[in-house]
N, C-alpha and C positions, 0 to 999 in steps of 0.2 A: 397221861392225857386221855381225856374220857371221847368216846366217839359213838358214832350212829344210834342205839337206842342208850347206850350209854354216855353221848352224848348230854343225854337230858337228864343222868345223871351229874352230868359236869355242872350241867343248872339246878341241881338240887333234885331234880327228878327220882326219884328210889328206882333202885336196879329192879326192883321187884314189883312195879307198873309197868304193862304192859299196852302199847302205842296198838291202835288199828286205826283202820277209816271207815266214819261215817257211811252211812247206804247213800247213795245217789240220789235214792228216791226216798223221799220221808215217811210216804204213807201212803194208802192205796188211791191210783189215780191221781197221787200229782206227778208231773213235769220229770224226769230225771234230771237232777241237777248235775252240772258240768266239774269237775274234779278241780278244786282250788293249786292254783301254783305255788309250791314251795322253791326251796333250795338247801341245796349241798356246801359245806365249806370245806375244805379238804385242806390236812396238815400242813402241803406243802406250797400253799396258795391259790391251787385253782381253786373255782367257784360253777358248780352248777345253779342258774336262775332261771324261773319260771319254767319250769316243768313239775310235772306230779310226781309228791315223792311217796313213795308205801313202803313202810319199815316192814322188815322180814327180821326171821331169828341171824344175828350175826351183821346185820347190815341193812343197805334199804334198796329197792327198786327205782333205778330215775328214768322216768317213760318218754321216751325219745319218741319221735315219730315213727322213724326208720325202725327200731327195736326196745327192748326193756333189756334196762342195765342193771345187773347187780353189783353194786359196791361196799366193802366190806367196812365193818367198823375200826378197821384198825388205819385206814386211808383218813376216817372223817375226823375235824374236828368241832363241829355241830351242822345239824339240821334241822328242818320244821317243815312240817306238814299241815295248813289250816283246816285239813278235815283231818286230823289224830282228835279219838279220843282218848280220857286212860279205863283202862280195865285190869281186875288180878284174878289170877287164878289163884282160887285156894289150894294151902298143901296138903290139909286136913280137914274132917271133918269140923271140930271148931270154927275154923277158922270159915266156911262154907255157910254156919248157922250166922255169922256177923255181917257176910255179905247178903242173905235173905234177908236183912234187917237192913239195908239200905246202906253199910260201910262198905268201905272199902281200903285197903291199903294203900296208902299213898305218901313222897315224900317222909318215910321212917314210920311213920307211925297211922293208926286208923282212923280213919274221917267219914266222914256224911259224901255220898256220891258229886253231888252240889256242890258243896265244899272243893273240894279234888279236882273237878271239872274246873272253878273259876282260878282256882290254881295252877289249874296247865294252861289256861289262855292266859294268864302272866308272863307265862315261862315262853310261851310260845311268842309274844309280841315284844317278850327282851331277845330272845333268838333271833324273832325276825330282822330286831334293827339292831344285833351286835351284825350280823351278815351283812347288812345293808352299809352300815359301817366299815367293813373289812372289805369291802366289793369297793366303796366309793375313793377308798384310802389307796387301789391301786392306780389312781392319777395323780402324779407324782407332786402335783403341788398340795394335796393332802396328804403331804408326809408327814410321819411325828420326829419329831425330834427331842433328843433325851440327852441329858449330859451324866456320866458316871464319873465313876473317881477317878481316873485314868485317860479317858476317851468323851470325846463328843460322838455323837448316832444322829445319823437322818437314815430314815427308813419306811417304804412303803407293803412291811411285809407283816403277816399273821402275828398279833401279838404275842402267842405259847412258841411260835418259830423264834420270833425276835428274844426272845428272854432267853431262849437256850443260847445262843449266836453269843447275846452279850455276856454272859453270863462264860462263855471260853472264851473271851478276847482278855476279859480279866484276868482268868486260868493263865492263859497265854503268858500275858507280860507279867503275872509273879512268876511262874518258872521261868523264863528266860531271863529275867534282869537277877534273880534270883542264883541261877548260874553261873551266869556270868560274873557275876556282883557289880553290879552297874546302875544308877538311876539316870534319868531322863536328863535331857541337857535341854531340851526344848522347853522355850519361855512359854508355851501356849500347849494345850493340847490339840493332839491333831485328830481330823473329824475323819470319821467312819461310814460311809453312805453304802447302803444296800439296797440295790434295786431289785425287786419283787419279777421282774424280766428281763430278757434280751433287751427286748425295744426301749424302755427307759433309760435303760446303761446305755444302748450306743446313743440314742439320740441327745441325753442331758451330758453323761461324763465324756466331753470332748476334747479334753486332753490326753487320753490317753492312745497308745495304739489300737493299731484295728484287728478284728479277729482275736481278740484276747477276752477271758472270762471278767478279769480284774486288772488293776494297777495301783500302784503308791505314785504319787507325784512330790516328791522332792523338795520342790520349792513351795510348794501350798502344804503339804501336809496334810494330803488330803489320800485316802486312800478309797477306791472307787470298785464295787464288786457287785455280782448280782448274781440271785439265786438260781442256778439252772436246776430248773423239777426233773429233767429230765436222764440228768446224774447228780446225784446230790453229794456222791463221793466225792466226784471231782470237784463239783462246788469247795466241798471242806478242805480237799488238797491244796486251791487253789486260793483259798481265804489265810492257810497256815505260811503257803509260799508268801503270796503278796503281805500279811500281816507281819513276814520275817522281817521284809525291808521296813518297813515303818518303824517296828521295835528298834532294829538295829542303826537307823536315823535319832530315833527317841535318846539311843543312849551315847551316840559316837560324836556328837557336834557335829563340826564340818568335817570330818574326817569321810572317807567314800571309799570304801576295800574296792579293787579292780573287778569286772566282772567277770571274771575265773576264781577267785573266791568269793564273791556277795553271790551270784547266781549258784551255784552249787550249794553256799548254806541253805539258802531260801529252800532251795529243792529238797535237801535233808530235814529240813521241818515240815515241808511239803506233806512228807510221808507219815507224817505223827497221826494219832490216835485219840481221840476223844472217850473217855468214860465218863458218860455223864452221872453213876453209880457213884463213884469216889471222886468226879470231879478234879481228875486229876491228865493231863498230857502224858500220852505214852510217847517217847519218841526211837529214833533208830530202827525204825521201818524199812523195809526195800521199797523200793520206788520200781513197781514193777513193769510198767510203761518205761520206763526208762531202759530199766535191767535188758527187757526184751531188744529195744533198738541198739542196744550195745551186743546182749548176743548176736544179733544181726550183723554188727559191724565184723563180728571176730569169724564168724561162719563165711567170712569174705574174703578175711586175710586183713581185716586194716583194724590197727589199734591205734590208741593214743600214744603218744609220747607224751613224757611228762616236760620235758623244753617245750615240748608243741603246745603242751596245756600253761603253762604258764604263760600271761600277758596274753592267753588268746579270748578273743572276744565272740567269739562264733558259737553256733548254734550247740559245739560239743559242749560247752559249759554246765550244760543244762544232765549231759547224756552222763561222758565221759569222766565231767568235774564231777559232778552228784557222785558216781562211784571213787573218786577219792577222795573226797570229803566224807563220803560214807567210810570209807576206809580210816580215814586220819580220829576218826570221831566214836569208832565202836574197836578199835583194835587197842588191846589196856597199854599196850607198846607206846602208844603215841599221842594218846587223847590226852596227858595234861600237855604234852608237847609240844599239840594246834594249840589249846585251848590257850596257852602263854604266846604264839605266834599272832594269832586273833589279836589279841588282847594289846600286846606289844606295839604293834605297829600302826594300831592306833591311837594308842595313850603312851606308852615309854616316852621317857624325854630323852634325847640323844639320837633318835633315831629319823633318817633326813625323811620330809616329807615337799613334796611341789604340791604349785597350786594345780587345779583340774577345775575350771571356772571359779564360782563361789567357794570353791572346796577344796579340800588337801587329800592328797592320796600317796603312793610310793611306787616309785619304777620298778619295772620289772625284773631290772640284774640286780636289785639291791634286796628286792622279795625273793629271787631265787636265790643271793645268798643268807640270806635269815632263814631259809627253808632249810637250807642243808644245813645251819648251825644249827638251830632249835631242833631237829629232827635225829640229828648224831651221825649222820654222812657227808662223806667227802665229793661224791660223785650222784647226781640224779641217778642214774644207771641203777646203782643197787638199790636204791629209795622207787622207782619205778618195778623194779623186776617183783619186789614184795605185793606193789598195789596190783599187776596183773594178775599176779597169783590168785590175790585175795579176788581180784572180779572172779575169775574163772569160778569160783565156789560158790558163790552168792544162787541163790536161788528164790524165787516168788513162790513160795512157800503155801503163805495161807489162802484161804480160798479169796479172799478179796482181793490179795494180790492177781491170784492167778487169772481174775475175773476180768482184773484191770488191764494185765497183760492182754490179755484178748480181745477184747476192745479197742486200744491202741493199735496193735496189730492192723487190727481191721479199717480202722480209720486212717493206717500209713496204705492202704491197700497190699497190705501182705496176708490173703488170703488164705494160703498155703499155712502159714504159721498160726495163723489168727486161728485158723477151725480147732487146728492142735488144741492150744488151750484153752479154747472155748468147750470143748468138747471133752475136755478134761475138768471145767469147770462148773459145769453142766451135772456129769458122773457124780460130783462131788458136795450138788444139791445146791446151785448157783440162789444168791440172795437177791440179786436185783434182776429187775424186770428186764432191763436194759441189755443187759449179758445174752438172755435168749431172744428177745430182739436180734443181734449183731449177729448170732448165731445161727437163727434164719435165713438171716440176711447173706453170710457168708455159702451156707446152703444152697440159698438160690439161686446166688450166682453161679453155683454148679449144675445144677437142677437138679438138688436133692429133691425136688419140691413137695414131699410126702412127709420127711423129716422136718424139712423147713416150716410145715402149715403147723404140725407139732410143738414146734419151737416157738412159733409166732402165738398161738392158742395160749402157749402157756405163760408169756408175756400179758396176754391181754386177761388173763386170769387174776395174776397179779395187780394189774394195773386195768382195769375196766373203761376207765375215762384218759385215754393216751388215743386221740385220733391218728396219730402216726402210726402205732401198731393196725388199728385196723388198715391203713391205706392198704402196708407193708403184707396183711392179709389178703387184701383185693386183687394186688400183684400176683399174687404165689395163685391165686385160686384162678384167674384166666389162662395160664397157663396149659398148652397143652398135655394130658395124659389122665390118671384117675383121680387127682384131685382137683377136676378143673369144672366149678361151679360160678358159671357168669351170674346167677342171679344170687346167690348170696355174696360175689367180690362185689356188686352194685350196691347192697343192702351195706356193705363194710364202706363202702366210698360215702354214701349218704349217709351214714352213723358218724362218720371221722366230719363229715362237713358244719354235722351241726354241733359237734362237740369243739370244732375250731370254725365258726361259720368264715372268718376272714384270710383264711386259707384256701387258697383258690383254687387248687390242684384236685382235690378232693370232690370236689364241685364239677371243674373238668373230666375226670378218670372216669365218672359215675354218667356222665356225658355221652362218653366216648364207646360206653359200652351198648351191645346189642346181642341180647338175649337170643339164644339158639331157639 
């Protein structure tokens, strides 16, 4: 995906013209003219509009009032500047004697200056209104909607975002139905809605619970999620969790597994892996939020029982189940031996099922004894004693796990543990912005705040247009001791306000403040 001066390669632009801007002034004695407003569109759906944009090597400058922003090409995916013109540097002298002659390189191949010039004001007023378009699209009643072979889509999000999305949900339900060997039992397909933010999901998809990223609804078939730019990991965790239940809807009829085993699978696929290279689902991942709240539990003294896990409906389905589902599903011991208990207790004929409203499901004492038959034990006890073992070993291994751990941590306010592996994940050349964010964040609440402003910096390096990171900077910098600069925390407060003008806090902090 092409971005900032490449970008305009994505519109045919040749990687080999090169963008500047216009003089202000045309010629001697006139007027300086005011710098035309462009915009930004960025991967993940924000949009900077009307402000001046000036492409640099690598990316472009977006000139705030409060400051000038560098953002990198690898965040954009298009921009336009109405004062770019094009220009090429020669590599040779040849190529030096075609430009004294009025050519220029441009779009692949050599052209008349003229020519070139009325060529990028093409390019540049399809830019302007693909943006225009992609800005207008995030009110939700401009959504597009697409029907695939599998899935229906309403969605108000970037169409290169939207086409990766759809393009694994496909992925998705061939490997899983694929595995399982299972087709779709549903007369209809069930519809896919992506909201582009927060505020669209809570205010349109009102069935669902609160404080959640996503949900599947059951009786509509309607499964309901929204992009958070702000982790987009989690977004994908939480699109493979909630896309579980749908699939497993898709292929079970009325059947409904208890939520000690539907939530624990979902969470096992939670944790899969996208390559969008081979296009293929990794799964059997650690869930390393999870892993961490469970080492937590055991640093306490309190474990699962597996009677206790069975028929429970509680919050450990999510912690406790994941690790023995994780267990049941990666140990070569027992995976065909879920995978026929899944399978059985939904489809076998001979085996008793109740109704549970619209739906059929199986009691508890008749799933604990199908567990122990299909598993080869007599007694949970030893079927338990195996799967603690196996937690105890598990570990969050790879740096994303470990990134993920740290985060969780820090949003359970385990601070103490949180720094651990943040700071191990940090060491180990952490990927997301968001990681040394928390990691700040966790710092400041000690008052590291010399490490923290560190950590925060290089957050906002990554991520230039994240007005939360600057607040988060403005914090750290009022702070008593040697990093404590009131007038740049002010200049971070009014950077973050116009970067989120309808966040008000930001607006307030920059208020509040008075300069020594």
């Amino acid at each position: 995906m092409a971005s900032g001066q490449q970008a305009l390669s994505h519109m045919q632009l040749h990687a080999l013209a090169l963008l500047t801007l216009c003089s202000p002034a045309t010629a001697q004695g006139d007027a300086p003219v005011a710098p035309s407003p462009g915009a930004v569109a960025l991967k993940d759906g924000r949009f900077v509009l009307d402000k001046q944009i000036i492409p640099k090597p690598g990316g472009v400058v977006v000139k705030f009032k409060s400051a000038d922003v560098f953002v990198p090409d690898r965040l954009i995916i298009d921009w336009f500047s109405p004062d770019a013109k094009v220009q090429y540097e020669a590599k040779n002298e040849k190529e030096q004697k075609r430009i004294d002659k009025g050519e220029i390189r441009f779009n692949g191949r050599w052209m008349r200056r003229d020519a070139a010039t009325r060529t990028l004001v093409k390019l540049q007023k399809k830019l302007k209104a693909k943006i225009k378009k992609q800005n207008e699209r995030k009110e939700w009643r401009n959504a597009i909607r697409i029907e695939t072979k599998n899935f229906k889509f309403a969605h108000n999000l970037p169409d290169e975002l939207f086409e990766e999305l759809r393009e694994l949900f496909e992925i998705y339900y061939k490997t899983f139905t694929k595995y399982w060997r299972l087709k779709t039992k549903l007369a209809h397909k069930p519809t896919v809605h992506i909201y582009s933010d927060a505020g669209d999901f809570n205010q349109i998809a009102t069935n669902g619970p609160g404080g959640v990223l996503g949900y599947y609804h059951l009786l509509s078939n309607e499964l309901h999620l929204y992009w958070d730019r702000a982790d987009p990991e989690l977004t994908i965790d939480v699109l493979f969790h909630e896309t579980n239940h749908m699939l497993s809807d898709m292929v079970n009829g009325k059947f409904r597994y208890p939520r000690w085993i539907e939530e624990p699978m979902a969470e096992y696929y939670g944790a899969s892996k996208w390559n969008k290279k081979t296009k293929k689902m990794e799964m059997g991942f650690v869930q390393a939020g999870r892993l961490a709240e469970i080492q937590d539990d055991i640093a306490k003294g309190k474990t699962m029982k597996l009677k206790n896990l069975i028929g429970s409906t509680s919050y450990q389905c999510y912690t406790w189940g994941w690790s023995f589902v994780h267990f049941m599903m990666e140990t070569p011991k027992y995976q065909k031996k879920w995978k026929k208990f899944w399978l059985d207790i939904a489809h076998k004929n001979g085996i008793k099922r109740k109704g549970a409203g619209p739906f059929r499901t199986c009691d508890r004492d008749l799933l604990e004894k199908l567990l122990l038959k299909y598993t080869g034990h007599k007694k949970l006890d030893t079927l338990e004693k195996e799967w603690h073992a196996y937690v105890k070993k598990l570990e969050a291994q790879s740096l994303e796990g470990i990134e993920a751990a740290g985060r969780k941590l820090r949003s359970m306010g385990k601070y103490t543990k949180a720094e651990k592996f943040l700071a191990k994940a940090v060491s180990m050349g952490a990927k997301s912005p968001h990681t040394y964010a928390a990691y700040a964040d966790v710092l400041y609440r000690g008052s590291g705040w010399s490490k923290a402003l560190s950590m925060i910096n290089k957050a906002i390096e990554m991520d230039p247009l994240d007005s939360e990171f600057y607040y988060k900077k403005g914090k750290i910098l009022v702070q008593p001791g040697p990093v404590k600069n009131k007038k740049i925390a002010k200049q971070c407060y009014l950077l973050a306000a116009e970067i989120t003008p309808d966040e008000w806090k930001y607006a307030i902090a920059a208020a509040e403040i008075y300069e020594d």
